[in-house]
C-alpha positions as CSV (number, residue, x, y, z in Angstrom):
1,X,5.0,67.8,-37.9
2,X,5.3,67.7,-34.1
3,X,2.4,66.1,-33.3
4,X,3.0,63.5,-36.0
5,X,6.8,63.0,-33.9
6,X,4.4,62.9,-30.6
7,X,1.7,60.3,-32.5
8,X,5.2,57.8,-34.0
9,X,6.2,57.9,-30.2
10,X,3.5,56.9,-28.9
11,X,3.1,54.1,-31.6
12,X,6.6,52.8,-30.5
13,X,6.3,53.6,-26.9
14,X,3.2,51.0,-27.6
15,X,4.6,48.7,-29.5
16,X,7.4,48.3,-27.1
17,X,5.3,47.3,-24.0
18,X,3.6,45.0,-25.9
19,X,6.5,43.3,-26.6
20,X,7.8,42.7,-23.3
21,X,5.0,39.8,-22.2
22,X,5.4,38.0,-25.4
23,X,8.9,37.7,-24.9
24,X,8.5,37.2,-21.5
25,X,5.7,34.2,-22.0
26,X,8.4,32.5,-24.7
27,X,11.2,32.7,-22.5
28,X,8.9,31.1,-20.0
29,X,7.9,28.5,-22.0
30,X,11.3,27.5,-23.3
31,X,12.5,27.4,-19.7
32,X,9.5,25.4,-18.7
33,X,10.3,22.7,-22.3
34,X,13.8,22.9,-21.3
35,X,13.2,22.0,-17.0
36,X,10.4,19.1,-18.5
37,X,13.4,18.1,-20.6
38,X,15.8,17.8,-18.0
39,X,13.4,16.4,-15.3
40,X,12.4,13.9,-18.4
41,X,16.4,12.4,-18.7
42,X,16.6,12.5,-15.1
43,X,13.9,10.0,-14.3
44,X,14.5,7.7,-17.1
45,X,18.8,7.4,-15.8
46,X,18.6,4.0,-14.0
47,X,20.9,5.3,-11.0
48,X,17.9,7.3,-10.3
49,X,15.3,5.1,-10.9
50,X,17.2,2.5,-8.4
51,X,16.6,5.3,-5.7
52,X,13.0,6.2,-6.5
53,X,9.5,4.9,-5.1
54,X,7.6,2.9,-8.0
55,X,6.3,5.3,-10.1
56,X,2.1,5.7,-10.7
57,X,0.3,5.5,-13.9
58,X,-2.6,7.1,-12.4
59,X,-4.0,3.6,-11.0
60,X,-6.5,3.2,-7.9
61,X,-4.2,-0.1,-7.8
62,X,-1.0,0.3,-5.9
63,X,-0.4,-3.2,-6.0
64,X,-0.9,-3.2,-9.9
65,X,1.8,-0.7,-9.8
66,X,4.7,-2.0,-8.0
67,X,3.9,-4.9,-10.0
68,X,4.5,-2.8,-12.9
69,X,7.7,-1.5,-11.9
70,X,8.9,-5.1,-10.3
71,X,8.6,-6.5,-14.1
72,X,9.8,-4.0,-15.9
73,X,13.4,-4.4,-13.3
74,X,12.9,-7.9,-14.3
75,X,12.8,-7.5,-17.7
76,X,15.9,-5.2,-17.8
77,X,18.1,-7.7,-15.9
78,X,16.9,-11.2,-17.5
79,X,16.4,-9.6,-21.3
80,X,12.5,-10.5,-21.0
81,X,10.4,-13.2,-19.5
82,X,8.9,-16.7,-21.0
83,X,5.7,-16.9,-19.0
84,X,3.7,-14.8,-17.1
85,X,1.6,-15.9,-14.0
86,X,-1.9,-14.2,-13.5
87,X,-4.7,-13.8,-11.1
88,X,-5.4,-12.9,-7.5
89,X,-4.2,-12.9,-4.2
90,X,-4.1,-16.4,-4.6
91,X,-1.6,-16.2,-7.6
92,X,0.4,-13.4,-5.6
93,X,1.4,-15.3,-2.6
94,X,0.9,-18.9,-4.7
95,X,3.2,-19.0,-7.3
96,X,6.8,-18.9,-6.7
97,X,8.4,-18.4,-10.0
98,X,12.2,-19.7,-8.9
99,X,10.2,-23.6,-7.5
100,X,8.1,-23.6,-10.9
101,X,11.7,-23.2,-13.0
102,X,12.4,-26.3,-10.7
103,X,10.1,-28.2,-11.6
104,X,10.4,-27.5,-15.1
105,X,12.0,-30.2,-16.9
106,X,13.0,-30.0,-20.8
107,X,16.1,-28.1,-21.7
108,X,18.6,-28.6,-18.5
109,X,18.1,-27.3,-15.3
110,X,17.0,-23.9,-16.1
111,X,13.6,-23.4,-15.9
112,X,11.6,-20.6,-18.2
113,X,12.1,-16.8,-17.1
114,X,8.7,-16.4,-15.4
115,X,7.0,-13.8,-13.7
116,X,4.3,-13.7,-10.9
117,X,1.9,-11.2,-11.5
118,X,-0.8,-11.6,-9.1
119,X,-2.6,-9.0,-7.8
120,X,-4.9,-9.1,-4.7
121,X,-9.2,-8.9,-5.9
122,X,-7.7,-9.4,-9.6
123,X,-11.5,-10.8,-11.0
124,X,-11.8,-12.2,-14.5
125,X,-13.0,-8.6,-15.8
126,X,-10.0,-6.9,-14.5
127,X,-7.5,-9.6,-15.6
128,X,-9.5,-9.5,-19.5
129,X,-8.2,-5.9,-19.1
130,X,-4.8,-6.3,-18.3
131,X,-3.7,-9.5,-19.8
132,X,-3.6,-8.1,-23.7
133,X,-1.7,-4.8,-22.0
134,X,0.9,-7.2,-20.7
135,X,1.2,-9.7,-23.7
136,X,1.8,-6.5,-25.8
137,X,4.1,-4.8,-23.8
138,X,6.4,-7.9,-22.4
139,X,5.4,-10.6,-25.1
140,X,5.1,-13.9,-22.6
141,X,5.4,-17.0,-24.7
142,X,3.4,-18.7,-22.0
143,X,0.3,-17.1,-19.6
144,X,-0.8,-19.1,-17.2
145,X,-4.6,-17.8,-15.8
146,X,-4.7,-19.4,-11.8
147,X,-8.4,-18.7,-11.6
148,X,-11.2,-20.3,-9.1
149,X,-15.0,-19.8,-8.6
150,X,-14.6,-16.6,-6.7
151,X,-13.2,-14.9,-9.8
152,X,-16.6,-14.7,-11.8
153,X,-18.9,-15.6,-8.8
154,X,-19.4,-12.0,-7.7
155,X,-19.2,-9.0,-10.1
156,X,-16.2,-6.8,-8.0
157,X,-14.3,-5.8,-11.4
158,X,-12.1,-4.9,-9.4
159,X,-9.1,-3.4,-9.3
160,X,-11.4,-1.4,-11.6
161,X,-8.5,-1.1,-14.3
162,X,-10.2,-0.3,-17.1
163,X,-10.5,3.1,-15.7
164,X,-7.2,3.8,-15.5
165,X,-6.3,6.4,-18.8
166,X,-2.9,4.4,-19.2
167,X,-4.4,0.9,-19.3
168,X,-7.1,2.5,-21.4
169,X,-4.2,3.8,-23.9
170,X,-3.0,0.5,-24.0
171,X,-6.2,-1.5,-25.3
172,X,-6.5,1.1,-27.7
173,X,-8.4,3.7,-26.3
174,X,-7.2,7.2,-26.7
175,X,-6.6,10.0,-24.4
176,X,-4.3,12.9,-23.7
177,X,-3.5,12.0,-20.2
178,X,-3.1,8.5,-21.1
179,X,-0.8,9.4,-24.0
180,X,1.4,11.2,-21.5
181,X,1.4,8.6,-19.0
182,X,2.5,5.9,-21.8
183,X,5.4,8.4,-23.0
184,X,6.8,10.6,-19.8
185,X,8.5,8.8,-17.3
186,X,8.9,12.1,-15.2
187,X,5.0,12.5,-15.4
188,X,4.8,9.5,-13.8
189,X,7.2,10.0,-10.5
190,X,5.1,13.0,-10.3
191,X,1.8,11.3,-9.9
192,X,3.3,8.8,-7.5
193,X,5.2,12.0,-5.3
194,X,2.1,14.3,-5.4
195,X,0.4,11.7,-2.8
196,X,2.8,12.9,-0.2
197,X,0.4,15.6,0.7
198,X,-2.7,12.9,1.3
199,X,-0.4,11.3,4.5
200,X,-3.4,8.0,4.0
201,X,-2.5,7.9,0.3
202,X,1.1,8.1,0.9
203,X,1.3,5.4,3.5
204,X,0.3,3.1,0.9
205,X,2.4,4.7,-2.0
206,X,5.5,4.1,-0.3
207,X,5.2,0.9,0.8
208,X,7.9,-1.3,-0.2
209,X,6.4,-4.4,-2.5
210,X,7.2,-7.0,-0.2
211,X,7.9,-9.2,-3.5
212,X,11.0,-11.3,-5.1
213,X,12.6,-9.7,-8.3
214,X,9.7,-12.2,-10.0
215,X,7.0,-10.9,-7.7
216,X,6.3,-13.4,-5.8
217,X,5.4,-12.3,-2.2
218,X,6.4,-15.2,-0.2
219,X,4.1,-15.7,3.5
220,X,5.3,-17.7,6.3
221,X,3.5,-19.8,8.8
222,X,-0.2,-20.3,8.9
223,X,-3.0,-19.7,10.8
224,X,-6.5,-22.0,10.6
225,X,-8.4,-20.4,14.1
226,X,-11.7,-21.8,14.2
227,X,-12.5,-17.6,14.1
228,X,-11.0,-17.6,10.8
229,X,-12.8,-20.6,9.6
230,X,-16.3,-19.0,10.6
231,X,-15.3,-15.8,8.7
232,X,-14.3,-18.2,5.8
233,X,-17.4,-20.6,5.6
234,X,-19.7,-16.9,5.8
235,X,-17.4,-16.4,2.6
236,X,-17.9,-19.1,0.9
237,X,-21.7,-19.5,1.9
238,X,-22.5,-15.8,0.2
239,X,-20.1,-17.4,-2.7
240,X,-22.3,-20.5,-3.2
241,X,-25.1,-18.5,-3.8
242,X,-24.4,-16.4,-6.7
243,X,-24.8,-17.0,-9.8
244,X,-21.1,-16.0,-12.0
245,X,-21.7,-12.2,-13.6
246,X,-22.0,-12.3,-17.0
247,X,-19.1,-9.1,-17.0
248,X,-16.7,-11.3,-15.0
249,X,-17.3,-14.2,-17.6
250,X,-17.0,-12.0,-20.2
251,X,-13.9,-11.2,-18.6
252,X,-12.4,-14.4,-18.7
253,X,-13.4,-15.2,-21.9
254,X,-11.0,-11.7,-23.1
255,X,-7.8,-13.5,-20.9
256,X,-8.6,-16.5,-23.4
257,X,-8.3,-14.6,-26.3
258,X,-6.0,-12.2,-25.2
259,X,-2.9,-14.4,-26.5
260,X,-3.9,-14.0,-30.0
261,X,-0.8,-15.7,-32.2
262,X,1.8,-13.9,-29.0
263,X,1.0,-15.7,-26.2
264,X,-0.4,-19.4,-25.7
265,X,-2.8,-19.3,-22.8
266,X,-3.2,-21.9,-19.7
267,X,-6.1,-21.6,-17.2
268,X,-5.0,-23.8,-13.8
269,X,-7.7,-24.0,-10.9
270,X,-6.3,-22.5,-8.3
271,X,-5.5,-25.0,-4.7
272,X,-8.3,-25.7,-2.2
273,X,-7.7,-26.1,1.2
274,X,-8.7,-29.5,2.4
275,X,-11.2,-28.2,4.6
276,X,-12.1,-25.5,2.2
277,X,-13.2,-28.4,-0.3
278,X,-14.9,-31.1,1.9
279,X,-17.3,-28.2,2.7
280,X,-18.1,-27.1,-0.5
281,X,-18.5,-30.7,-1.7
282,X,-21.4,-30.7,1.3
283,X,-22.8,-27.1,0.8
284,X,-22.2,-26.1,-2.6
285,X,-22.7,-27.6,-5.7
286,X,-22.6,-24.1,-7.2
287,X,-18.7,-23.7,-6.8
288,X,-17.9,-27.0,-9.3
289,X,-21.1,-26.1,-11.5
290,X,-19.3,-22.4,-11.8
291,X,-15.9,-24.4,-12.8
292,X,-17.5,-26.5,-15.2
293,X,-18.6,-23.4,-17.0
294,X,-15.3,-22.0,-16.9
295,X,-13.9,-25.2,-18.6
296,X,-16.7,-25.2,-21.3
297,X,-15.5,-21.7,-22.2
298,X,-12.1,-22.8,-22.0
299,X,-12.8,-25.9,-24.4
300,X,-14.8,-23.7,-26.6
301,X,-11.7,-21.2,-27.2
302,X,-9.3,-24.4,-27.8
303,X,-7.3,-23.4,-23.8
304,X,-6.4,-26.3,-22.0
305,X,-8.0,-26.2,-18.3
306,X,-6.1,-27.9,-15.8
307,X,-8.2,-29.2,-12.4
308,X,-6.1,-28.1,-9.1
309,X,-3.7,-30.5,-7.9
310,X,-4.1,-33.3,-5.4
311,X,-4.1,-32.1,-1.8
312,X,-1.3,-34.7,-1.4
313,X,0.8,-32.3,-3.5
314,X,0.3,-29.1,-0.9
315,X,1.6,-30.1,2.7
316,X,-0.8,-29.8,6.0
317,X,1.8,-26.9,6.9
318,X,1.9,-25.2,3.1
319,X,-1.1,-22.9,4.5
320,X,-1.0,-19.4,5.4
321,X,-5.1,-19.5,6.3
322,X,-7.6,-21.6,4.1
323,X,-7.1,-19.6,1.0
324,X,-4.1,-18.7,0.4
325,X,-0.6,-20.7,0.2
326,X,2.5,-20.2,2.4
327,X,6.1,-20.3,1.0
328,X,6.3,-24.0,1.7
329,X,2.7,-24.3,-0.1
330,X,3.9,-22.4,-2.8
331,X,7.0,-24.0,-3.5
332,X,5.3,-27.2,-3.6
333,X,2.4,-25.6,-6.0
334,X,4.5,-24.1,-8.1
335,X,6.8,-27.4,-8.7
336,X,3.8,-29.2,-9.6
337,X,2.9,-26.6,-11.8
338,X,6.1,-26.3,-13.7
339,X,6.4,-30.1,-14.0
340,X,2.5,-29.9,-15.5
341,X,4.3,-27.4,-17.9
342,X,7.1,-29.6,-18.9
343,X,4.5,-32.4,-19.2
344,X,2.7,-30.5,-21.9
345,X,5.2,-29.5,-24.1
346,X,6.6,-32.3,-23.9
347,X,3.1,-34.0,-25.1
348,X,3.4,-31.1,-27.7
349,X,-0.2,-29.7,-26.6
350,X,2.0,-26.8,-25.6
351,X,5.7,-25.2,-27.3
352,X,8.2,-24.8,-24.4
353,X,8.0,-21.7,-23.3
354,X,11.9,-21.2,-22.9
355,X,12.5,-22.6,-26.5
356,X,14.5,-20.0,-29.3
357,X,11.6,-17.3,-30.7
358,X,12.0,-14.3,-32.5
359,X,10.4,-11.3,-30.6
360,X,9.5,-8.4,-32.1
């Protein structure tokens, strides 16, 4: 009988410390579900997302990202957009959404809500990425594609979006982490904060965007050294002779379907610089033989391709260098452009983009 007392003992004794670490490991994890839960509220309270950095979703991209963020504080404080602007650098520091509502002419004064998002090295395969991730999530009634021979020309892909989990997610392609990403806004002020122990990675994580609320990132001055113009024609000279890549036209064949029965779809040729087009009318037949493919695929799809606009229409001062538009240049672009817009829907080969829809 006493060793029997001595054996139940031990039993319990056993049991007991056994016990302890399950306990211990649940009381852990409910503390740890309960923390995620209050860091989770905390990010999403807009008080707190006014004083935060742009959050990450894992891109190599920041510039995709603040992007991101700049739309989404658009959206929340205009209700949604009407049209969405897409492409490169060009785009970025080209289209000025405020002077395209200006020249936009149909119902009174107020132009369409639109929305630059231009990212610098966008190519066709990285915009046939993103595009049906934006239609989905901000369902544009309008996308206009700026695009020019340099988008397909070379095969950069990059940003190299299609790598990123989250944009992955969003095409349709599931993972864990991009799953996460899509759901937890607190897992994504901790991607963005972790780079505060890289001090290279952090520099460009914290760097304010530089945009308007419709991310436009306006330039002033210009600068056409004959230095720059020797680095430019080198450019263009490696540009003229390549042949486009069948991923990038692949690419921009996606941005053309990408609308689907959301989005209607306009592909404008970005501006040339005067110079910038007097050379490659002497040099390089390639650069108009790449566009006319562009349009061909655009016909094929039914997408209405419209040529760039008279130099008249961009002033000798509407330069920043011999690519890329200045405020001024903008303004003027992006007048023309919305007037094109008007133009169109008021032919009927487009709806206005601002007119009464129901959105899901």
């Amino acid at each position: 009988m006493r060793s029997q007392g001595v054996a139940s003992a031990t039993d319990l004794r056993t049991w007991r410390v056994t016990a302890a670490p399950l306990r211990t490991c649940v009381l852990a994890g409910l503390l740890l579900a309960a923390a995620f839960g209050v860091a989770e509220v905390t990010a999403r309270l807009p008080a707190v997302r006014q004083a935060l950095l742009a959050p990450s979703v894992g891109s190599a991209s920041r510039r995709f990202e603040l992007q991101l963020e700049t739309l989404d504080r658009y959206v929340d404080s205009t209700g949604g957009i009407d049209c969405l602007a897409l492409g490169n650098s060009a785009t970025l520091m080209g289209v000025d959404p405020e002077a395209l509502g200006r020249g936009y002419r149909i119902n009174g004064v107020h132009g369409p809500r639109c929305f630059n998002f231009g990212i610098g090295g966008l190519s066709a395969s990285a915009a046939g990425e993103l595009a049906p991730v934006l239609i989905d999530l901000y369902r544009p009634a309008l996308v206009v594609y700026v695009v020019s021979a340099r988008d397909v020309a070379q095969d950069v892909r990059g940003p190299v979006l299609a790598e990123t989990p989250w944009v992955a997610y969003r095409r349709g392609v599931f993972s864990v982490d991009g799953w996460l990403v899509d759901h937890s806004a607190a897992l994504r002020y901790f991607l963005l904060y972790r780079q505060w122990l890289d001090p290279v990675r952090w520099r460009a994580a914290s760097a304010a965007p530089g945009t308007t609320n419709a991310g436009f990132f306006a330039t002033r001055g210009g600068r056409q050294s004959p230095a720059l113009w020797q680095r430019t024609r080198r450019q263009l000279s490696d540009l003229a002779g390549r042949s486009p890549a069948a991923a990038e036209l692949e690419g921009f064949a996606n941005v053309l379907a990408s609308g689907g029965e959301t989005a209607q779809i306009v592909v404008v040729e970005a501006p040339l610089h005067p110079k910038v087009r007097a050379w490659l009318g002497q040099h390089a037949d390639s650069y108009d033989e790449i566009l006319a493919q562009l349009r061909e695929i655009a016909r094929r799809r039914g997408v209405a391709f419209w040529p760039a606009p008279d130099d008249a229409i961009i002033p000798a001062d509407g330069w920043l260098d011999f690519v890329h538009l200045n405020a001024r240049g903008a303004a003027s672009f992006s007048e023309w452009l919305g007037d094109e817009i008007a133009t169109a829907a008021g032919a009927g080969e487009l709806a206005p983009p601002d007119a009464p829809r129901h959105r899901d």
